[in-house]
C-alpha positions in Angstrom: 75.8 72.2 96.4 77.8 69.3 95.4 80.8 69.6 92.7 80.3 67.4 89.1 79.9 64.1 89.9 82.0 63.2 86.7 85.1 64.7 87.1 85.5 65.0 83.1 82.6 67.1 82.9 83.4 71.2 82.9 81.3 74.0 82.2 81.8 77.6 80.5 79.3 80.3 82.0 79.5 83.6 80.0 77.6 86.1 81.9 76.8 89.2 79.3 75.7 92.4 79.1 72.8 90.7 76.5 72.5 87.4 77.1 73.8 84.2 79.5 75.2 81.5 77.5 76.0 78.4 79.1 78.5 75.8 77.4 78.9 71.9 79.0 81.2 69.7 77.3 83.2 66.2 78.6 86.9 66.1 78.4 87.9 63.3 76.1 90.9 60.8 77.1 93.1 63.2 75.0 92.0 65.9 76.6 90.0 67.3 73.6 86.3 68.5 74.4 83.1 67.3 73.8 80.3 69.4 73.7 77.0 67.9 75.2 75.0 70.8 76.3 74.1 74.5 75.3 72.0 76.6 77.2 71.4 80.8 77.0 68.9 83.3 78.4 68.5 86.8 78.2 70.1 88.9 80.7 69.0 91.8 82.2 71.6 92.5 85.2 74.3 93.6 83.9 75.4 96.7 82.5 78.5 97.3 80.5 79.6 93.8 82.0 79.1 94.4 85.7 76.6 93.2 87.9 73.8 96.0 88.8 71.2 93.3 90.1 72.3 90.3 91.5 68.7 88.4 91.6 68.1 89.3 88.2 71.6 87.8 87.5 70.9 85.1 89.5 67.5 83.8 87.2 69.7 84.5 84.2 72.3 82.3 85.3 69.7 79.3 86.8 67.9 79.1 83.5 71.1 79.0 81.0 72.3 76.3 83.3 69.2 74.5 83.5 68.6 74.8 79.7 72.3 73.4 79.1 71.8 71.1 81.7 68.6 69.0 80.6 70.4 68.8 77.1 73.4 66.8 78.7 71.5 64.9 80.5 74.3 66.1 83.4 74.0 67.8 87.1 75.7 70.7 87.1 77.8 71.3 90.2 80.7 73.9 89.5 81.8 76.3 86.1 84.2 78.1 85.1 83.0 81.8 84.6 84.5 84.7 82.8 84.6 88.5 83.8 84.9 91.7 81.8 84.4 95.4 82.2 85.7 98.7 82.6 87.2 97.7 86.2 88.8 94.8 84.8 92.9 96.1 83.7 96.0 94.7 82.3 99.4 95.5 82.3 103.0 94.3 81.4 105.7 93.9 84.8 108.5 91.6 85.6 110.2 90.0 88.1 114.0 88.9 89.1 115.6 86.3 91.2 119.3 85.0 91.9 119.2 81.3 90.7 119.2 78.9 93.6 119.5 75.8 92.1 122.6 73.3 92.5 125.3 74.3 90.0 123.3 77.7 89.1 120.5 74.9 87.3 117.1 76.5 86.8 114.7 74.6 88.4 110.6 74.7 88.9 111.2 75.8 92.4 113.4 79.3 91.1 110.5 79.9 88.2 107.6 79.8 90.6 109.7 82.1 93.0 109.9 84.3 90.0 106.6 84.3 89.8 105.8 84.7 93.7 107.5 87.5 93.4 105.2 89.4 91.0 102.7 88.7 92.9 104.3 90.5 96.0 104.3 93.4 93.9 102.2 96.4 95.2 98.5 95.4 94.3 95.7 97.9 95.8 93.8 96.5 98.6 90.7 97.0 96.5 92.2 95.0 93.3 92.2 91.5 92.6 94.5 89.1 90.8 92.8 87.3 87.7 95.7 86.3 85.6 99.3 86.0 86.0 100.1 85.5 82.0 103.7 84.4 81.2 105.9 86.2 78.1 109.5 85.2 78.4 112.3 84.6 80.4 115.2 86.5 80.6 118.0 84.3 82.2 121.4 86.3 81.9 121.7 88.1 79.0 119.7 85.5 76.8 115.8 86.5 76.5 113.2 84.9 74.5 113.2 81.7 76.7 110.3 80.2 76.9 111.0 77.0 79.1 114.3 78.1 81.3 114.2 75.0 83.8 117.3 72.8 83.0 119.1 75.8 81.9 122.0 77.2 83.9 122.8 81.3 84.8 122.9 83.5 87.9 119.9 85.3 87.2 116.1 84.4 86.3 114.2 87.3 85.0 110.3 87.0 84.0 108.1 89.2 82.0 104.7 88.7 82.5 101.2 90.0 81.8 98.9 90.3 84.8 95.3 91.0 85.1 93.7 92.4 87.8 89.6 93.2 88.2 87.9 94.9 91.3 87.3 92.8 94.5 84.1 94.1 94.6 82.5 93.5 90.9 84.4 90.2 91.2 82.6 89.1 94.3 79.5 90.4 92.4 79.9 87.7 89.7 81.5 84.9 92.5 78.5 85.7 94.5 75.7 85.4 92.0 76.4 82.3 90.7 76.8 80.7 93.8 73.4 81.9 95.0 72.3 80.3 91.5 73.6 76.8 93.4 77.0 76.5 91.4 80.3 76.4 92.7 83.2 78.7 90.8 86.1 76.7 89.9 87.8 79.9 88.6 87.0 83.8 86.7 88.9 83.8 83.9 88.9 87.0 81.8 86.6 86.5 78.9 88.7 87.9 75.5 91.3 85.6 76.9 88.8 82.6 77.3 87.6 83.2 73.6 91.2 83.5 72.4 91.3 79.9 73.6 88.0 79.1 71.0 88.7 81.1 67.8 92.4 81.7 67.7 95.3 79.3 65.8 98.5 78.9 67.7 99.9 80.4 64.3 98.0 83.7 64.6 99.4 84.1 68.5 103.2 83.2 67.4 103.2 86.0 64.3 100.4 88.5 65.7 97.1 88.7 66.2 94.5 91.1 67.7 91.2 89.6 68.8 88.1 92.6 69.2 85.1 90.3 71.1 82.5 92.4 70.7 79.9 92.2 73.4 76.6 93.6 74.5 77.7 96.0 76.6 82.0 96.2 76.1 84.5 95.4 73.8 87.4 93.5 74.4 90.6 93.9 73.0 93.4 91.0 73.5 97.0 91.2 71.4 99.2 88.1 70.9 102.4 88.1 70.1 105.5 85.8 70.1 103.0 83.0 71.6 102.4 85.1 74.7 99.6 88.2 75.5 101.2 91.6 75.1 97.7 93.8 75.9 93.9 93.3 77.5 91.7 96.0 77.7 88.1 96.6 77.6 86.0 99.3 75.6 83.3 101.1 77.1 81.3 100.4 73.9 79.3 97.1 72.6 76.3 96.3 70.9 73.7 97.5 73.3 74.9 101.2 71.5 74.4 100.1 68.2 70.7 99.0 68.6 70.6 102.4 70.6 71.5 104.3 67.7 69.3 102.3 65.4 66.2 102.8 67.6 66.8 106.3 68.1 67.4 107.0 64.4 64.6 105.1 63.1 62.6 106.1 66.2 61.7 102.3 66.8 61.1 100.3 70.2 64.4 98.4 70.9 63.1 95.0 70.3 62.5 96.1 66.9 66.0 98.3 66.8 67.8 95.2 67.9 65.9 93.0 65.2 66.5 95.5 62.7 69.7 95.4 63.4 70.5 91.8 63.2 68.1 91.1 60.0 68.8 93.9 58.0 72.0 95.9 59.5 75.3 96.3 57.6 78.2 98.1 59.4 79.2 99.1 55.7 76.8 101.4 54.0 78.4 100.7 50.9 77.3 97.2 50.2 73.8 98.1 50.3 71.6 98.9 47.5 69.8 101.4 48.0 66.6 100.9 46.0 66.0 97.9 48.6 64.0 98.9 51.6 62.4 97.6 54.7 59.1 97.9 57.1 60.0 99.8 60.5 57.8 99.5 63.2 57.5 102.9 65.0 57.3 103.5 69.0 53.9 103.7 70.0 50.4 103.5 68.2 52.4 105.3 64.8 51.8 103.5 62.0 54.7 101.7 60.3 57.0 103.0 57.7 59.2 102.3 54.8 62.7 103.3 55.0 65.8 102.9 52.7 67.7 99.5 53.9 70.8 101.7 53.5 70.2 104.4 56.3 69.8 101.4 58.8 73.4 100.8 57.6 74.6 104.4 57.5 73.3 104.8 61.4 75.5 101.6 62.3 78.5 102.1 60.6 79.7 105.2 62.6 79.6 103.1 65.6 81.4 100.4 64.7 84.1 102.9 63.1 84.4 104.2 66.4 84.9 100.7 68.2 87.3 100.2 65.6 88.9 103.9 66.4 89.6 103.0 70.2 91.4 99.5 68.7 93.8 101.4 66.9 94.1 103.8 69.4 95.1 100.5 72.1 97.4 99.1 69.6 99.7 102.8 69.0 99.3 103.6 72.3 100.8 100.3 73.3 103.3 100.1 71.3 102.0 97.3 69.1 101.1 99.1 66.0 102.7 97.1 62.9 103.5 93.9 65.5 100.4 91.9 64.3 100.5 91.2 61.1 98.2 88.0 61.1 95.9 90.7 61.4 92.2 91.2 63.2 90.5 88.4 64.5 86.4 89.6 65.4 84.1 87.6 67.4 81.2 88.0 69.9 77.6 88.4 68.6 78.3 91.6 67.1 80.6 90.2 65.2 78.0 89.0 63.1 76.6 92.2 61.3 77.2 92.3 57.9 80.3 94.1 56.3 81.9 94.1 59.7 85.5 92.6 57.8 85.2 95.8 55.5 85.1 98.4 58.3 87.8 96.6 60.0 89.6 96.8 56.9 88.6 100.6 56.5 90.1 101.5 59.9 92.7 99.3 60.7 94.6 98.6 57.6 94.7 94.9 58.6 93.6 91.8 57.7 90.8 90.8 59.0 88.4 87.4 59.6 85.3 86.3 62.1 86.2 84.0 64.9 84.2 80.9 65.2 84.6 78.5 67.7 86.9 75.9 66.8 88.8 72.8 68.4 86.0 70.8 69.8 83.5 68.0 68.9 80.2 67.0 70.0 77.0 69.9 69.5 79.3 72.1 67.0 76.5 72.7 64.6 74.8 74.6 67.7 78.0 76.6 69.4 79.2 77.3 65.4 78.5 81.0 66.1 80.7 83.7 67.5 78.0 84.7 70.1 79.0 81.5 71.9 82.8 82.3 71.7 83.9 82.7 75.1 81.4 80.0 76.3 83.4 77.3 74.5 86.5 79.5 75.2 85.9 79.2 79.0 85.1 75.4 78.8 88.4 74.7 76.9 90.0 76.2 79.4 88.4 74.1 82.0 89.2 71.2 80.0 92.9 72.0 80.2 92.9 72.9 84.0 91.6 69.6 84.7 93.7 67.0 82.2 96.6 68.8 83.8 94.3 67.9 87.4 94.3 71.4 88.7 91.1 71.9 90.5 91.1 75.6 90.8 88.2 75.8 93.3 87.3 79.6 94.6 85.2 81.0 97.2 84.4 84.5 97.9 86.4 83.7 101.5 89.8 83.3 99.7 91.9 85.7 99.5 92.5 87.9 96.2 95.9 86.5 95.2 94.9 82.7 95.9 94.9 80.4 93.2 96.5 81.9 90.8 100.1 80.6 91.5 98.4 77.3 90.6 97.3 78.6 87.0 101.0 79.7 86.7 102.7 76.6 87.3 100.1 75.3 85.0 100.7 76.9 82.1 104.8 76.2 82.8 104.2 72.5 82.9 102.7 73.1 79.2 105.6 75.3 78.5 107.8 72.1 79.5 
């Protein structure tokens, strides 16, 4: 295995409950992207985003990367890969250290020891690291700094959101694309890695929450004030909703999950219900008519329910009323029609699809939420390297390596 030969290539591996899509774009001299290769494939070894067969995984990824691979014309030596799943958590901590700086100055040095020192906080033995997100600085009695070096006080406080995901279903992932013949420059968390694709910097300074509806989960990200205030992950995806609609109709769930993204409405009210549509029945039964609007009247309580567990994530965290740019949905399931009026139902907020946005190249292609946190995970390998962070893993480094890195990162951006 060799790494990219051109070092302004990066790839965005989304490995899914559903499907493998695989994103390759070339970092421009402004550090924009570029994309030049698409590849997916079905995927059959995951369930509810973690890894249950590792050589099932492996083919998935192979022939995404080939596919994507062949259309750029490129070798593909490392990606950037995202990670989701019940295991994976989030929570808000902080930090505090005396300013060492000459004159009581804030330097880079006292906001990575800030920062160091959320990482020495107790983390399991089984957990691992993902993110370190900053929030604020608290320097004093003055909060709301975003950029504190240069500034002067005694004491440097730091909020933070950090991530954390089990070593084991980590190494899963780590381990199956590497026996796929990739390198992994880094796991990045996958709402945050579409947040990167379908969100305006507007949205995460006033409020936004972003549902990326998957195959298998949900996830749920909340920006506010620039910074991310919640992650969490949903037991729930699309893989239920073709469930219900191939038990309902009694159906095979090819045809449930065709059904569902011909003819399926997650609001039973837009339908009409003289239309109607062929069902093909499980076995040698011979095919039937049904009402368009029962396929839509098995869906919508489903999505409701996803919808349910948002609202529940945004009271229970203390950020009901505190996004007021409203719902931003995405993933494939995004896709079923009447999904802004349930949102709307539920949530009391306003609501659009995320597409992928800020890039050039093959846009016609990725223009669909399914490839969200592909293009979400290649933008942020396009960032990591114009700001010529390598972010290399290996299943032989420890849990909390790297991430310091991503940190300082994101605070030269901040500066």
């Amino acid at each position: 295995m060799a790494k990219d030969e051109n070092e302004k290539i990066v790839v965005g591996l989304d490995i899914g409950t559903t499907k493998v899509c695989c994103v390759i774009g070339e970092v421009t001299d402004s550090g924009g992207l570029n994309l030049i290769g698409i590849g997916h494939s079905i995927s059959r070894g995951l369930k509810k985003g973690i890894v249950v067969n590792i050589e099932t995984t492996v083919e998935a990824v192979r022939k995404a990367v080939d596919e994507a691979s062949r259309m750029a014309g490129v070798e593909v030596g490392s990606v950037y890969a995202g990670i989701a799943g019940s295991h994976v958590k989030g929570l808000n901590t902080e930090a505090v250290v005396a300013v060492a700086g000459k004159n009581k100055e804030v330097t880079n040095g006292d906001v990575e020891r800030v920062i160091e020192a959320v990482k020495t906080q107790s983390v399991p033995p089984d957990r691992e690291v993902i993110h370190i997100i900053p929030q604020e600085f608290i320097l004093d009695d003055q909060d709301e700094i975003r950029a504190p070096v240069g500034m002067y006080g005694q004491r440097l406080r730091a909020k933070v959101h950090v991530v954390t995901a089990s070593v084991a279903r980590t190494q899963d992932i780590i381990r199956s694309i590497e026996k796929a013949g990739y390198f992994v420059e880094d796991i990045v968390l996958q709402p945050y890695a579409s947040s990167e694709a379908v969100l305006t910097q507007d949205e995460k300074e006033l409020g936004v929450v972003m549902v990326d509806i998957g195959g298998g989960t949900t996830d749920i990200i909340v920006f506010s004030e620039g910074g991310v205030k919640h992650t969490s992950v949903v037991a729930v995806g699309g893989m239920q909703v073709t469930n219900d609609v191939a038990i309902g109709l009694r159906a095979p769930i090819e045809t449930a999950e065709e059904i569902k993204k011909s003819f399926g409405s997650a609001f039973a009210g837009t339908i009409n219900e003289t239309e109607e549509i062929r069902v093909k029945l499980i076995g040698d039964r011979p095919d039937r008519i049904v009402p368009k609007r029962i396929v839509a009247e098995i869906i919508q309580p489903r999505m409701e329910e996803i919808f349910e567990f948002v609202s529940q994530e945004l009271k229970m965290n203390g950020m009901d009323g505190k996004v007021p740019s409203g719902v931003v949905v995405t993933g494939g399931a995004s896709l079923i029609l009447g999904i802004e009026e349930v949102v709307e139902k539920v949530l009391k907020l306003p609501v659009r699809v995320g597409y992928p946005q800020g890039i050039n190249g093959l846009v016609e292609i990725a223009n669909s939420p399914m490839y969200a946190t592909a293009v979400g995970l290649a933008l942020y390998g396009a960032k990591a390297k114009s700001g010529g962070k390598s972010g290399l893993r290996s299943v032989n480094k420890g849990p909390l390596e790297g991430v310091l890195n991503n940190v300082k990162k994101w605070f030269k951006e901040l500066f």
